[in-house]
Residue, then its C-alpha position, 0 to 999 in steps of 0.5 A: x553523751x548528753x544526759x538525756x540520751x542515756x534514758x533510752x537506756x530505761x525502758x521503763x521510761x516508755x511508760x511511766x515517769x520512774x520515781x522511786x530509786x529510792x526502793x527499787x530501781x527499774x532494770x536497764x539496757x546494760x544489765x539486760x544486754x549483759x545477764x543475757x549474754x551470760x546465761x546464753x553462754x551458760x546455756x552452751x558451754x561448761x563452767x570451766x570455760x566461764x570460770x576465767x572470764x568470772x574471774x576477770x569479772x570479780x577483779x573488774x568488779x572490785x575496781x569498779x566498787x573501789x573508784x567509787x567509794x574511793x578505797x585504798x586497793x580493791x582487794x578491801x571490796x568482796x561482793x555480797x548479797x546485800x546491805x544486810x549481808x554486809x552489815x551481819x558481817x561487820x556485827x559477827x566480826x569486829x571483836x565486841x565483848x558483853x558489856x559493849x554497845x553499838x550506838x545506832x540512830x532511831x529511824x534508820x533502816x532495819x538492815x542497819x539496827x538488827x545486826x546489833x540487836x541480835x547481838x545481845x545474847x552475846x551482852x552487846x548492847x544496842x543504844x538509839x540516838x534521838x535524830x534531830x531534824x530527820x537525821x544524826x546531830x553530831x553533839x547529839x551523838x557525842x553525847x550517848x557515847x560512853x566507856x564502852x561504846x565500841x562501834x557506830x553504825x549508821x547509813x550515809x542517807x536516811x530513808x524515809x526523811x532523805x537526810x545526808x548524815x555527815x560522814x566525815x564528821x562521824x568517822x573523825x569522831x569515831x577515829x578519835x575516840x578509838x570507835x570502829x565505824x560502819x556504814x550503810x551506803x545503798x541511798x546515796x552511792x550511785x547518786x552521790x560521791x562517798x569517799x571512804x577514806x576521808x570520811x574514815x569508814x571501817x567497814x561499808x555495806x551496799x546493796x545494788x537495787x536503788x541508786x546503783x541501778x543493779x539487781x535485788x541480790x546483789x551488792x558489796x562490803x568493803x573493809x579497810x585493809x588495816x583492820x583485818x587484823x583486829x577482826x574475829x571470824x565471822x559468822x559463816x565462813x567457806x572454802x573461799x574465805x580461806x588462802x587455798x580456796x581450791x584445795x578442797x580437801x586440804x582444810x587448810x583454815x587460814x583466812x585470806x588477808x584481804x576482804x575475800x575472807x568474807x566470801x563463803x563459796x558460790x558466788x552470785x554470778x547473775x547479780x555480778x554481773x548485772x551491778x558490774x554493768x551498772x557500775x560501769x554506766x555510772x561511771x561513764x555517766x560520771x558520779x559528779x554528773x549524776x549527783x548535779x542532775x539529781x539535784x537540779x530534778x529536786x529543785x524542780x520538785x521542791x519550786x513546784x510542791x511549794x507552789x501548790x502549796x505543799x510542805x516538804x518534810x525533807x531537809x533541804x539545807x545544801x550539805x544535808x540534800x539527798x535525792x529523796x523528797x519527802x511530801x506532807x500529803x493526806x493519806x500517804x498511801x492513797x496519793x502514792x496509789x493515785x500516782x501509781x495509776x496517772x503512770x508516776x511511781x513514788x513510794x509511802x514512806x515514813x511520815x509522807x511520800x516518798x519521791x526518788x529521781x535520778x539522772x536520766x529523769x527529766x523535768x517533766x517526770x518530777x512535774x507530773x507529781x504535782x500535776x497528779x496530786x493538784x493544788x493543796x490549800x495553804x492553810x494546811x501547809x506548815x514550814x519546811x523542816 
């Protein structure tokens, strides 16, 4: 199918040029076409009827997850209700003692820096890197890294400049110096190939509402099979973090030897399969595909802002290029209004505005940006960062 024809699949496209699969992604067919016929067979039969078909649901989920991160097994994957889920499940549960610190970098997502704040009434210590150029400098890094530092987290893309930090360069590091490594994936994974393995990753959380293309609520946590056996319980555990999950009154508490042991009970079916539907649109369009076709809209962006006369904050070398593009414009929130009203949604982040497309946009969605916002004087635009 050529790629265009899956915008159909987008509603939203009907009216407004979507740029923003940087915050909150517009819901599509697929999803729509699947939570429906959930909630219709919720509607007439009883859960045990469903329960087997959830099942298979879970088991083609952590597939789905486990091609595209690249895990070892699919039992390293457990849904959760979000990057922050996740990531309070790495901080709760890597084996920290007082005196320990948690390098993590300046302006990256809270989601990805409370975790670990929250542990300094345990004597855990958060330490900020400085970014350099909108995102992480590997010496940079080296250089906070001392004795007790235990463990780095940091996102695979930063949300308000659209930097690609290096992964593999990081989890090399980390794997050397005995550090355990944890990432948030939510503004690259659906856009562009992670592979978990290579780049070493411990323990990797994503919420599915931005480049995934699911519903706010829901998403996964992987964690590398191995290293079960260094972790302690988390802070919560349930009947189904333990290898009787059934047995309600057995009390049997021995955790499961499998990323399941971070399940706690109920789970949330409709943000399963909403994200099951979208993983498997994505698969079908291909990751190698969408991320060429994300690429190729931001080039589009970049010709045409610079012809107008703009600055693009975002760094635009090849191995750090994302699909987030930053805009130095006057009054961030205002020309996001302005869009926002011509049908073209961006967001305001960070030090401009924020412009997000993925595969099913066309040229002339990026085109309308600078369309809307005209021409810029150049002698108020500087130098690309």
């Amino acid at each position: 199918m050529d790629l265009q024809e899956y915008r159909r699949e987008f509603p939203i496209t009907e009216r407004y040029a979507f740029l923003n699969h940087a915050s909150v992604s517009a819901q599509n067919r697929r999803v729509g076409q699947a939570v429906t016929a959930h909630i219709e067979r919720a509607q007439h039969q009883p859960f045990d009827r469903l329960q087997p078909d959830l099942i298979a649901l879970r088991e083609t989920f952590s597939r789905q997850v486990a091609a595209l991160i690249n895990a070892a097994r699919p039992d390293e994957v457990v849904p959760m209700g979000g990057t922050a889920a996740g990531i309070n499940t790495a901080a709760n549960s890597l084996p920290l003692r007082p005196g320990d610190n948690v390098l993590v970098l300046d302006g990256d997502y809270p989601a990805v820096i409370y975790p670990w704040l929250n542990l300094a009434s345990k004597g855990v210590l958060t330490k900020f890197v400085p970014p350099v150029r909108g995102g992480l400098n590997l010496d940079v890094l080296e250089s906070r890294i001392d004795a007790r530092t235990r463990a780095i987290a940091v996102s695979t893309a930063m949300f308000a400049t659209g930097y690609r930090n290096d992964m593999a360069a990081i989890g090399n590091l980390c794997r050397e110096r005995g550090i355990y490594f944890v990432a948030d994936g939510i503004q690259t994974l659906g856009a562009f190939p992670l592979d978990v393995q290579e780049c070493r990753i411990d323990l990797l959380a994503c919420g599915s509402q931005k480049w995934l293309l699911g519903a706010m609520g829901a998403g996964f946590l992987y964690c590398r099979h191995e290293l079960l056996r260094d972790l302690q319980p988390g802070a919560y555990v349930g009947s189904a973090s333990t290898v009787d999950p059934l047995n309600f009154l057995d009390y049997n508490f021995t955790l499961q030897d499998t990323s399941e042991r971070f399940s706690l009970g109920t789970p949330n079916d409709l943000g399963l399969v909403a994200l099951s539907a979208s993983l498997a649109l994505l698969h079908e369009v291909g990751i190698e595909r969408i991320s060429q076709r994300v690429l190729e809209l931001t080039d589009v962006l970049v010709d045409e802002l610079h012809r107008r006369g703009y600055t693009v904050l975002s760094n635009l070398t090849p191995e750090r290029r994302t699909g987030i593009i930053v805009i130095d414009v006057p009054d961030a929130q205002l020309q996001y209004e302005r869009l926002l009203a011509a049908g073209v949604v961006t967001s305001a982040r960070g030090a401009g505005l924020r412009v997000s497309p993925h595969f099913y946009n066309t040229d002339e969605d990026v085109l309308r940006v600078g369309e809307v916002l005209g021409n810029r004087s150049l002698s108020n635009a500087g130098s690309d960062h």
